[in-house]
C-alpha positions as CSV (number, residue, x, y, z in Angstrom):
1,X,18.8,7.0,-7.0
2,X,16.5,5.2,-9.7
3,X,12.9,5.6,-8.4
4,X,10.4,5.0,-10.6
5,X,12.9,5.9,-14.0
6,X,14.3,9.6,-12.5
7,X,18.3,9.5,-11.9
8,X,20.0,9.7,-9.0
9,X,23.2,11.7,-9.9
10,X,25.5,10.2,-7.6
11,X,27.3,7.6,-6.5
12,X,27.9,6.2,-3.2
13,X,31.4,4.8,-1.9
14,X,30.3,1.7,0.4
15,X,32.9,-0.1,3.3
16,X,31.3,-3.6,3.8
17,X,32.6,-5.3,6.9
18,X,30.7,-7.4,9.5
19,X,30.7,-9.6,12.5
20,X,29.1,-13.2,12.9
21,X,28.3,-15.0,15.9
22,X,28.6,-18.9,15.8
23,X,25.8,-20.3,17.7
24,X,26.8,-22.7,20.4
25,X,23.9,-22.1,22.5
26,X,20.5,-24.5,21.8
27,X,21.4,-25.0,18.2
28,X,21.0,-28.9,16.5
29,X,24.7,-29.2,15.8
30,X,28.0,-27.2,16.0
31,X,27.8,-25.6,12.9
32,X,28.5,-22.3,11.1
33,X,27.7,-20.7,8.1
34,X,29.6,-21.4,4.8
35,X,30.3,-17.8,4.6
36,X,32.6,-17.8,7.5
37,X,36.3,-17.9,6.1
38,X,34.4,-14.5,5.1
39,X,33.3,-12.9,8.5
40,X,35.6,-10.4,10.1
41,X,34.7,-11.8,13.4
42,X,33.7,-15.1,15.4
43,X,32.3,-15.9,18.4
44,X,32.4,-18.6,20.3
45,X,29.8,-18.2,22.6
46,X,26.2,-17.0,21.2
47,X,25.8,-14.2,23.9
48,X,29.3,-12.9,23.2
49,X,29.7,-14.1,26.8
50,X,27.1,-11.4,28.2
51,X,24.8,-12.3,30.5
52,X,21.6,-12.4,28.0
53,X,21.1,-12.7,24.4
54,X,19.8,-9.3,24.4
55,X,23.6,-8.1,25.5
56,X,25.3,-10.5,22.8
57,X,22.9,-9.0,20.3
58,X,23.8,-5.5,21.2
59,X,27.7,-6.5,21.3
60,X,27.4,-8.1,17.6
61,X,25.9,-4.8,16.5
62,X,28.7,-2.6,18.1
63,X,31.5,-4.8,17.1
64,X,30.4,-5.0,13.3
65,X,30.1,-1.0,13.9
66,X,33.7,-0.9,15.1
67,X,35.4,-2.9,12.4
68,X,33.7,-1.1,10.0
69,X,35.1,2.3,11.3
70,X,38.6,0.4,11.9
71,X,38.8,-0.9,8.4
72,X,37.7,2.6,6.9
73,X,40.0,4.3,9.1
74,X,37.4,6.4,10.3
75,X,36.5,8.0,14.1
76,X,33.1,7.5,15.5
77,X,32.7,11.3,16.0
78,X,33.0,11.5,11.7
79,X,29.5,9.9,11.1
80,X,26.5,11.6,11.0
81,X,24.3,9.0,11.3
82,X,24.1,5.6,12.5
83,X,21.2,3.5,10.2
84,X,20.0,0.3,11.6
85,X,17.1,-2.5,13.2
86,X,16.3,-5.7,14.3
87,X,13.3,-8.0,15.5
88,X,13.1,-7.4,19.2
89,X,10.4,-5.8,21.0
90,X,11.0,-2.0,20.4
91,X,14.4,-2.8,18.6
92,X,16.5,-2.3,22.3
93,X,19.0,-4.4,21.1
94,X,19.8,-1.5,18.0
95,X,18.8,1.2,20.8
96,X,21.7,0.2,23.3
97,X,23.9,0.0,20.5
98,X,23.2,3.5,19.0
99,X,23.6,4.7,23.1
100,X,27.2,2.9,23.5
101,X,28.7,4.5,20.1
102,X,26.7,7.9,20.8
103,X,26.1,8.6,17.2
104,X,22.8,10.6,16.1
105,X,20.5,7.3,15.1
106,X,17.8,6.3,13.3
107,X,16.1,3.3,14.1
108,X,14.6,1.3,11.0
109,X,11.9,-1.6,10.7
110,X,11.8,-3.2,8.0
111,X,11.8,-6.8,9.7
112,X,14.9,-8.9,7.6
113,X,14.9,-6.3,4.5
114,X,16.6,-3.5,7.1
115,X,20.2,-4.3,5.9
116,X,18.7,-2.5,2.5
117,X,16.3,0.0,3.7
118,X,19.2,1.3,6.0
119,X,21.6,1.9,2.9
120,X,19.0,3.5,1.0
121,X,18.2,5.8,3.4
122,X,22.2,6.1,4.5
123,X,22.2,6.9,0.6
124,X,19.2,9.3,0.0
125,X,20.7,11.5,2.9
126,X,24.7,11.7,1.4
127,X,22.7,12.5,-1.9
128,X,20.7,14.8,-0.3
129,X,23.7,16.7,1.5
130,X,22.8,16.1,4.9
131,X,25.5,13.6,5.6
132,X,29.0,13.2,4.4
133,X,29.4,9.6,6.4
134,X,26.5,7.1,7.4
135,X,26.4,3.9,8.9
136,X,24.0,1.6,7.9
137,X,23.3,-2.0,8.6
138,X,21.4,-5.0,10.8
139,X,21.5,-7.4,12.9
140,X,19.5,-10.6,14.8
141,X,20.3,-13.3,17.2
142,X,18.8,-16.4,17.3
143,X,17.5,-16.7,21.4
144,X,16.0,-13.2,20.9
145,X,14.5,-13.4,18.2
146,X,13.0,-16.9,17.6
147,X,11.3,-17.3,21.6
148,X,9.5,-14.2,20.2
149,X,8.2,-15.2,17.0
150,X,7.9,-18.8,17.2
151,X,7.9,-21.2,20.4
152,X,9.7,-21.3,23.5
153,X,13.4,-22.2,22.8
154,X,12.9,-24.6,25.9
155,X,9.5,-26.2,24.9
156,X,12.2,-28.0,22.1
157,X,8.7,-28.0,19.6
158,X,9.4,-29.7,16.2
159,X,9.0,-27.6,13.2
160,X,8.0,-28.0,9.8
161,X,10.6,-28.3,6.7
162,X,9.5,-24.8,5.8
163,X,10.6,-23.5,8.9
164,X,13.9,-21.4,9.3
165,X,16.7,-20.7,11.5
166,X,17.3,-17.2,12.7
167,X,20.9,-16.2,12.3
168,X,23.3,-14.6,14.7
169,X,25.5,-12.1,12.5
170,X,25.3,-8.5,12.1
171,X,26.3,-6.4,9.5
172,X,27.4,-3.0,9.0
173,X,28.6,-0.7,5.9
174,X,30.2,2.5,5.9
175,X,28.5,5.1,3.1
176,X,30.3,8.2,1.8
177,X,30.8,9.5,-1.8
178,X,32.5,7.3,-3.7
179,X,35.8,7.1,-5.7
180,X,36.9,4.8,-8.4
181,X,37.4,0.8,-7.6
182,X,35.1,1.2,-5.0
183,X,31.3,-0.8,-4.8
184,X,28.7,1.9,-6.0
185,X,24.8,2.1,-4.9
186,X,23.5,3.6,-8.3
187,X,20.3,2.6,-7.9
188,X,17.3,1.3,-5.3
189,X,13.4,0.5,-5.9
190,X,11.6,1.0,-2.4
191,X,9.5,-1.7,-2.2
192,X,5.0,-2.2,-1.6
193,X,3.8,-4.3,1.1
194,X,2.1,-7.6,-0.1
195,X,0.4,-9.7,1.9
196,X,-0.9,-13.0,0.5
197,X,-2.8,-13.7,3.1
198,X,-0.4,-16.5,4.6
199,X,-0.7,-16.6,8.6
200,X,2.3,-19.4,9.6
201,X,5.3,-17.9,11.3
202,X,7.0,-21.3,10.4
203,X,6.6,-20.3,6.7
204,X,7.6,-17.1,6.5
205,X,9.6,-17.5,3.0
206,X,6.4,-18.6,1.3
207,X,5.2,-15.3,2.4
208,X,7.9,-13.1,1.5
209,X,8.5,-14.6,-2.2
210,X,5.7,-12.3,-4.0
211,X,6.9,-9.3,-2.1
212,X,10.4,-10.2,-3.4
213,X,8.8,-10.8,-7.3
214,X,6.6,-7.4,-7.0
215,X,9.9,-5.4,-6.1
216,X,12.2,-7.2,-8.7
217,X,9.3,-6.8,-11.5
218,X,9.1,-2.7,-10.7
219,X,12.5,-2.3,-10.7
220,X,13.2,-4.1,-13.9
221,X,10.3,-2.2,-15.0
222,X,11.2,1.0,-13.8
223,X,14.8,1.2,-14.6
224,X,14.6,-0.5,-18.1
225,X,16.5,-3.3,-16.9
226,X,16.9,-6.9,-17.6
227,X,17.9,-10.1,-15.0
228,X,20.6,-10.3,-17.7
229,X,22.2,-7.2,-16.8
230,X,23.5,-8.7,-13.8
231,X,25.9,-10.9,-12.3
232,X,23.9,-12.0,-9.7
233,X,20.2,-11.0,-8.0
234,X,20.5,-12.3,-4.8
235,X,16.9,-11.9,-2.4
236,X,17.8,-12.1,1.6
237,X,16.6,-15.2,3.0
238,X,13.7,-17.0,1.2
239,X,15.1,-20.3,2.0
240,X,14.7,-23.0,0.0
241,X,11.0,-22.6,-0.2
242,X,10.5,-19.8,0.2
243,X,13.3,-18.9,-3.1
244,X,11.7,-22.1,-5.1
245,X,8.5,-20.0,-5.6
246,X,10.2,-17.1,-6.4
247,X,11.4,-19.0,-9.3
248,X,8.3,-20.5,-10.2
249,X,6.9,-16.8,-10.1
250,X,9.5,-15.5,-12.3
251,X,9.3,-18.4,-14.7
252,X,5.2,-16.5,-14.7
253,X,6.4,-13.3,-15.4
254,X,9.0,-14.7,-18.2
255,X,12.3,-14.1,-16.6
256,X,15.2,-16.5,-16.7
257,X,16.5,-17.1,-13.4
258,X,19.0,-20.5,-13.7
259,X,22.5,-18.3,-14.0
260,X,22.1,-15.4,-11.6
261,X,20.1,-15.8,-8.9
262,X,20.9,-16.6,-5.4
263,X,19.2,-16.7,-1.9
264,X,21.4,-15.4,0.8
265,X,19.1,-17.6,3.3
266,X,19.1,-20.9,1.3
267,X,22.8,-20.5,0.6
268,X,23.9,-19.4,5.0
269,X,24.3,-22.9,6.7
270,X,25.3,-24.5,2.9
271,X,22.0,-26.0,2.2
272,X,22.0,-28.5,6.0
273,X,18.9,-29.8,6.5
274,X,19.4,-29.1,10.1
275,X,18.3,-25.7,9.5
276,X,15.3,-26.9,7.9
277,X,14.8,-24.5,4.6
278,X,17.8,-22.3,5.8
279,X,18.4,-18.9,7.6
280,X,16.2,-16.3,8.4
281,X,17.1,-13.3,10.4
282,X,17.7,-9.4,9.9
283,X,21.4,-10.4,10.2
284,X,21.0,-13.2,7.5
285,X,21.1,-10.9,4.1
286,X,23.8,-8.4,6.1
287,X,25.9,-10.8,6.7
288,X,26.4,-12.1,3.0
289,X,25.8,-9.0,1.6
290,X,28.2,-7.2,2.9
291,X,31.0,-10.3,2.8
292,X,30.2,-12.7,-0.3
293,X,29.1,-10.4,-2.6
294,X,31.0,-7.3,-1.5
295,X,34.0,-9.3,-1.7
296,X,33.3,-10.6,-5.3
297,X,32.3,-6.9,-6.6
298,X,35.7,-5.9,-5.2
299,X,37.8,-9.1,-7.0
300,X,35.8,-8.1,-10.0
301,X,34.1,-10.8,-10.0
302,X,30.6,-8.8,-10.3
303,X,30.4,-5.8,-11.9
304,X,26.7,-5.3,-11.0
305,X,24.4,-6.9,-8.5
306,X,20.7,-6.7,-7.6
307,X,20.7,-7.0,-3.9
308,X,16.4,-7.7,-2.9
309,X,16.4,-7.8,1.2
310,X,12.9,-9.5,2.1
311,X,10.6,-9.0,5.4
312,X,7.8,-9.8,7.1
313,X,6.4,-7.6,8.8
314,X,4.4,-9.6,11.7
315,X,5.0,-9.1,15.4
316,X,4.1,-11.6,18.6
317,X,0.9,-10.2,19.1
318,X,-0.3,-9.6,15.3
319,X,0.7,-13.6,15.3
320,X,-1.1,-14.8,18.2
321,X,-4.2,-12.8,17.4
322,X,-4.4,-14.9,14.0
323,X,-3.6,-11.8,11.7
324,X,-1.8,-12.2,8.0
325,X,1.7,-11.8,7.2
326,X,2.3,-8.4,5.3
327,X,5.6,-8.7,3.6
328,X,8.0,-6.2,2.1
329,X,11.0,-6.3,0.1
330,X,13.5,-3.2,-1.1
331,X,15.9,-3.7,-3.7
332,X,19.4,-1.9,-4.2
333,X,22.2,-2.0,-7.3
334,X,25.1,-2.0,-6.5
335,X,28.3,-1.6,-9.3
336,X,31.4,-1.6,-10.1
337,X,33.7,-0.4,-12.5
338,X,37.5,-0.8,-11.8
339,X,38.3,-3.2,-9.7
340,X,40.3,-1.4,-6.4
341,X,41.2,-1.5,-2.9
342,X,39.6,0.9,-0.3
């Protein structure tokens, strides 16, 4: 792995599937992400017909898990580890889900940039022999998750055009060494925290944008890259305002941004304005990570990507005690170099 300009010497075979939940369930409309022809599985009801969103969460964690294994042709008792978080209290939803598979588990915060912290530290442990198989990923639901960080679901309170809606996907990826024509992690940039200062919870991708510009900046910087030397750098769910600042911050620092980059969270629900400036969620960047772009680096279509997960790293009580918003982003590259089938 790149950090700071030393190699990593290998490379990292990845198995991308995942598992989205269509929200039914106190949502403005009957809709469903863009990505979904995409998605391995759908739900029809948010709570995967559990008795509380805490279950369904657990049960879109699991099932990603499973079809991941199923599509790798791999046994739960072959993998070492099992890499994952999300956003409620204590992470129980991940917890339960590490109990029911019964795999040796390490539980990751990293708010909505876990989907990359996970790989990288799935990846750092195949590299540094301690694992031969690792499953890494996240998830979020929207009940959960948004009557923690924001309002009552029930109050129905109106929210600002910079708000976001948490998504209910999950995501998981199977890492092992890798062979030829598969997706490669060759290189990841942990990231700083960066807090601006910002203390809205209903404008979280305002926040997040310089966290996402320090980490692109030091990774350019400190793997002698370019923006130009990918096919796409896609950040996890800035939203629409949240990613229009990124640009404008980029467009500061000199670097062209009109032909590659993408926002998984502005792009999620195809730009509605029912979801105000998009999705949000730990689920969010999994979810089209792991289908959109995995898919494309395995047509060919990319041959390198720059995926930049972002997070903020409040909690209920930091919120309502009028604290800041530290952010984090971590960045991974992933490649390709003959196109093949796993």
């Amino acid at each position: 792995m790149l950090f700071h300009g030393e190699e990593w010497n290998s490379d990292f075979r990845f198995y991308a599937k995942y598992s989205f939940s269509r929200s039914y369930c106190r949502t403005p409309r009957k809709k469903k992400s863009v990505f979904a022809q995409n998605f391995d599985k759908l739900y029809e009801d948010e709570r995967c017909d559990l008795p509380t969103n805490e279950d369904g969460h657990k049960q879109l964690m699991y099932d990603a898990v499973m079809v991941a294994l199923s599509k790798a042709k791999k046994d739960v008792e072959k993998i070492d580890f099992f890499l994952t978080g999300d956003l409620v209290n204590q992470m129980t939803p991940s917890n339960f889900t590490a109990q029911a598979l019964g795999i040796p588990y390490l539980g990751l915060f990293s708010a909505c940039a876990t989907s990359v912290s996970s790989m990288i530290t799935a990846a750092l442990l195949a590299e540094a022999n301690q694992a031969k198989w690792l499953i890494a990923g996240s998830s979020s639901q929207h009940n959960a998750v948004e009557r923690q960080f924001r309002y009552p679901l029930e109050y129905g309170t109106q929210k600002a055009a910079t708000a976001q809606w948490t998504v209910t996907a999950a995501g998981a990826v199977l890492i092992g060494q890798n062979k030829p024509g598969t997706p490669s992690i060759s290189c990841a940039t942990v990231g700083k925290v960066v807090d601006m200062g910002m203390t809205d919870p209903l404008n979280m991708g305002a926040a997040m944008a310089p966290a996402a510009m320090s980490t692109l900046s030091s990774h350019l910087t400190g793997h002698g890259k370019t923006v130009d030397d990918y096919d796409t750098i896609i950040t996890g769910d800035l939203g629409s305002s949240g990613f229009k600042l990124l640009k404008a911050l980029a467009n500061e620092q000199g670097l062209p941004h009109t032909k590659n980059f993408r926002d998984a969270g502005e792009e999620f629900y195809g730009k509605d304005p029912s979801f105000f400036a998009g999705a949000s969620g730990a689920g969010c960047s999994a979810a089209v990570f792991f289908s959109d772009v995995y898919q494309k680096l395995q047509k060919g279509e990319y041959q390198r990507v720059l995926l930049i997960a972002t997070g903020a790293l409040l909690s209920p009580l930091s919120f309502q005690q009028g604290d800041t918003i530290p952010c984090i982003a971590h960045a991974i590259e992933i490649s390709i170099n003959e196109v093949g089938r796993i």
